[in-house]
N, C-alpha and C positions, 0 to 999 in steps of 0.2 A: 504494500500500500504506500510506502516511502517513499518506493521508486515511482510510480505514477505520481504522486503528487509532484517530487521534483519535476518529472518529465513533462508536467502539465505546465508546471511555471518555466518552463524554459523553449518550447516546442516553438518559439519564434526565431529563435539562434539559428538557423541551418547549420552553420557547419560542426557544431556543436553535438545536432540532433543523427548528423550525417553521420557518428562519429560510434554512436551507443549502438550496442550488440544487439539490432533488430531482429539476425536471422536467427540468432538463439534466443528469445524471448517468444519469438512467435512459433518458432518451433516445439520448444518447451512448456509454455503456456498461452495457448492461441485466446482460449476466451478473455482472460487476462490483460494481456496486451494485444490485444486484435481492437477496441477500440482506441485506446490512444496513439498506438500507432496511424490509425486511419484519420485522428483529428491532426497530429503531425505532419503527415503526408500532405494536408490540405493548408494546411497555415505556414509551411517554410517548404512549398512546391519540392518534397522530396519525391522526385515520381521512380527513383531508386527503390522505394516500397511497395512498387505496386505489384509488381512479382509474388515479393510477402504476400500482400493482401487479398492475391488473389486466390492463396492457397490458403488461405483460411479461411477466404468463402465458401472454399471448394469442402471443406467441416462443417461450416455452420452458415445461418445466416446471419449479418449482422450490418445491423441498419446503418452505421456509421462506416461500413467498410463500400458501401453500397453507393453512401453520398460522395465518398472522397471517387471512387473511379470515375465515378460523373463530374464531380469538379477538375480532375486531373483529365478529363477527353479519354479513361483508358479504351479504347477499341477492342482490345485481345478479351477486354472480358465482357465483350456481349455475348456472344452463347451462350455463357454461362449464367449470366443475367438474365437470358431469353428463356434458358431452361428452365430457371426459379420463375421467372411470371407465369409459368403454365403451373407450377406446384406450389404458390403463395397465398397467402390468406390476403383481405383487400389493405391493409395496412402498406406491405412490403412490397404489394403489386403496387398501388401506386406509387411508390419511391421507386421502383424501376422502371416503372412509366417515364418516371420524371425524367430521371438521370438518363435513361435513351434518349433523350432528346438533347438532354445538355452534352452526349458525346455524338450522336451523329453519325453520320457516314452510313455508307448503303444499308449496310443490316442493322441497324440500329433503325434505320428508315424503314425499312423491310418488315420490320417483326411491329414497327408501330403501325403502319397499315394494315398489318395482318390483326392485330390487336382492335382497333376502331374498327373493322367489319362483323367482330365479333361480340362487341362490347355496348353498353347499352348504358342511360343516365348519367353518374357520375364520373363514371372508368373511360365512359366515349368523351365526355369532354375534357379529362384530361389528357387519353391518351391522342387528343387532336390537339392541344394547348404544346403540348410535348413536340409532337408532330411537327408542329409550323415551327418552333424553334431549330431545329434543325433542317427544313425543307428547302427543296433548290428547283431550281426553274423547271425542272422536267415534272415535278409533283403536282403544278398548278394545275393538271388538270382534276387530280383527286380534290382538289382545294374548293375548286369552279363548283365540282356537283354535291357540294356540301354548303355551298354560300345563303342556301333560304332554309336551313334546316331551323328546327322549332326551337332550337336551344341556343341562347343567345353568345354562350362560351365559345359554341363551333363557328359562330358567324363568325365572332372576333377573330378567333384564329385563322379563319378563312380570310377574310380582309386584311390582315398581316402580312398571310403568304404573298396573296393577290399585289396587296401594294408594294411589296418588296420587290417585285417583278413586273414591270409599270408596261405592261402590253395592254392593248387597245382591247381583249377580249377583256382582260384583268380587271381594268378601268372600268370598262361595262358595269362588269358586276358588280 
């Protein structure tokens, strides 16, 4: 408990944090230090952990190892993330909604679309919120046939997409 609490008050130092025996701490005690590792990771940009981190999601789930891949862009751990949305309760599927979107790139685009065809009320208008964060000009047309839906969440995301990509069909809508 020492050691977290020191690790808490210093986790802005990088080279400091660069320095401490992550792979044996995570190794040795994942639940233990699998969150403050992952609030380190995100506060002194050590993406030298995300390796770590990604092996101890691959043990457990944990909600703070989940935000830091998302805030660090990790890509290599969308599968694994894609794999837990289909086995999560609605708490940790929305935070992988989320973080798909704040890392992006095809399959992370891929499985958010796969996800809003399936999804319905509160999980469709995130996982379209998420969606437009990440979306690039070839998705506008997903964007277009969702622009009058009933839910004012998807409009906005739709309007986002739309205006970030200033074509005359876009405009229209």
């Amino acid at each position: 408990e020492s050691q977290i609490s020191v690790i808490s008050q210093i986790y802005g130092q990088k080279a400091v944090c660069k320095k401490l025996p992550w792979n044996t701490w995570l190794s040795e005690s994942p639940s233990t230090y699998g969150t403050i590792a992952a609030q380190v990771a995100i506060k002194a940009q050590l993406h030298e952990l995300i390796p770590l981190l990604r092996n101890v999601l691959q043990l457990y789930i944990n909600p703070d190892i989940i935000r830091a891949l998302g805030e660090l862009g990790d890509r290599e751990s969308v599968p694994m993330l894609v794999d837990y949305l289909n086995k999560a309760h609605s708490f940790i599927k929305a935070l992988i909604i989320e973080n798909l979107g704040r890392i992006g790139g095809p399959e992370a685009r891929k499985a958010l679309q796969n996800n809003i065809m399936h999804a319905q009320g509160k999980e469709a208008s995130l996982a379209y919120r998420a969606f437009s964060q990440c979306a690039i000009d070839e998705d506008t047309p997903f964007f277009l046939q969702a622009i009058s839906h009933s839910d004012w969440i998807i409009r906005l995301a739709c309007v986002e997409v739309l205006g970030r990509f200033q074509k005359a069909d876009n405009l229209d809508a």
